[in-house]
C-alpha positions in Angstrom: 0.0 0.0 0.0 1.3 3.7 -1.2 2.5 5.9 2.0 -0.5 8.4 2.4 0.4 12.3 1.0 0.2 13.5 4.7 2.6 11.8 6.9 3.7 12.4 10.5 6.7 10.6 12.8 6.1 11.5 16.9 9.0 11.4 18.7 9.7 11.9 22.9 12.7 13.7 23.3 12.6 12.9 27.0 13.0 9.4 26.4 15.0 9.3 23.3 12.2 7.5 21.7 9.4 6.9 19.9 6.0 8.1 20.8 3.4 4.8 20.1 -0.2 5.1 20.3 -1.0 8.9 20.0 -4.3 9.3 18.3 -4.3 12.1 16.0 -6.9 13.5 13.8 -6.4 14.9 10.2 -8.6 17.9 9.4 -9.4 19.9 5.9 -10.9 23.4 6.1 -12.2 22.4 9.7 -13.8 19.0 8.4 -12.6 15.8 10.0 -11.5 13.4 7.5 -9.9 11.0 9.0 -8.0 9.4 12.8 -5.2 7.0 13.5 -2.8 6.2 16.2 1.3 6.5 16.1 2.6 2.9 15.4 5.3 1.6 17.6 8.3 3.7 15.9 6.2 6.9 16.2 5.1 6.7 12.9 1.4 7.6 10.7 2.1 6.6 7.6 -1.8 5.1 6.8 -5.0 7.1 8.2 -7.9 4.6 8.9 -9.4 6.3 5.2 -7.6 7.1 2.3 -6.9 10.9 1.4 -7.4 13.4 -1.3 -4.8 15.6 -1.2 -6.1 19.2 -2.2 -5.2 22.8 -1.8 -6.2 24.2 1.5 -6.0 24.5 5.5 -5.5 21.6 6.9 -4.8 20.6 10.8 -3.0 17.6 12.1 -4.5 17.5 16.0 -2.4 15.6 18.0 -4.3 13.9 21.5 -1.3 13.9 24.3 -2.9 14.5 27.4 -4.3 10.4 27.8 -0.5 9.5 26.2 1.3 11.2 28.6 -1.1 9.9 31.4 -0.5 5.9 30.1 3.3 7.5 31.0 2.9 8.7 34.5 3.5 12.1 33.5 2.3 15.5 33.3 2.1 17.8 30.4 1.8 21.1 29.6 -0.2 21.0 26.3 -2.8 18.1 26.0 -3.5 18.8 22.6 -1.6 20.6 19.8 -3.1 21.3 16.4 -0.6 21.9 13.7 -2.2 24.0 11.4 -0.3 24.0 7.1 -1.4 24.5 4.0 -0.8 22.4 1.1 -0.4 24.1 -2.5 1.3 21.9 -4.6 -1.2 18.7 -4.8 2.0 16.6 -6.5 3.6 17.1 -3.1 4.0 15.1 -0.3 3.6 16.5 3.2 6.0 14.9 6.1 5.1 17.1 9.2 7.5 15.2 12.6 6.3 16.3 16.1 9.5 16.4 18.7 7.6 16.3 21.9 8.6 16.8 25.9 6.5 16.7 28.9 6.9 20.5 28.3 7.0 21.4 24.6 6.9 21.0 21.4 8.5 21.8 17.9 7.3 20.5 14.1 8.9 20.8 10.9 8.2 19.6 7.1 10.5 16.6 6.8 11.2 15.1 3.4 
């Protein structure tokens, strides 16, 4: 099966490691489209439906708070929202999440 056009890869910089079984949800122009849950390297690389990629807003929402729970520790931001927009349609979008107890930082990976 083809990798989907919008990918992410969580990692926990605390640990060193990656982040399994974060549910995140994929939005379009503030439509749900579609959920899944990090795989045991940190990794979406499927949504549980298959995508159209076209121009827009979209929002990768990222669910911590019950993750970092399951870990016996607190954090700062229970949810983040990463809000891009996709132009070229030909493109494929790689958005990481590098993610402490405290913080957060994303980038468009290749």
């Amino acid at each position: 099966m083809p990798r989907s056009p919008i990918t992410t890869h969580i990692l926990d910089l605390h640990r060193g490691e990656p982040a399994a079984g974060i549910a995140v949800d994929l939005h379009r122009e503030g439509e749900l489209l579609t959920s899944a849950r990090s795989d045991g390297d940190g990794r979406i690389d499927q949504w549980d439906s298959p995508l159209v990629l076209d121009p827009g807003r979209w929002i990768l929402v990222f669910h911590l708070e019950s993750w970092f729970t399951e870990q016996q520790r607190d954090c700062l931001f229970p949810q983040v929202s990463l809000v891009f927009r996709v132009g070229d349609c030909g493109g494929r979008y790689h958005l990481p999440l590098l993610l402490n107890q405290y913080g957060y930082t994303a980038y468009r990976g290749s």
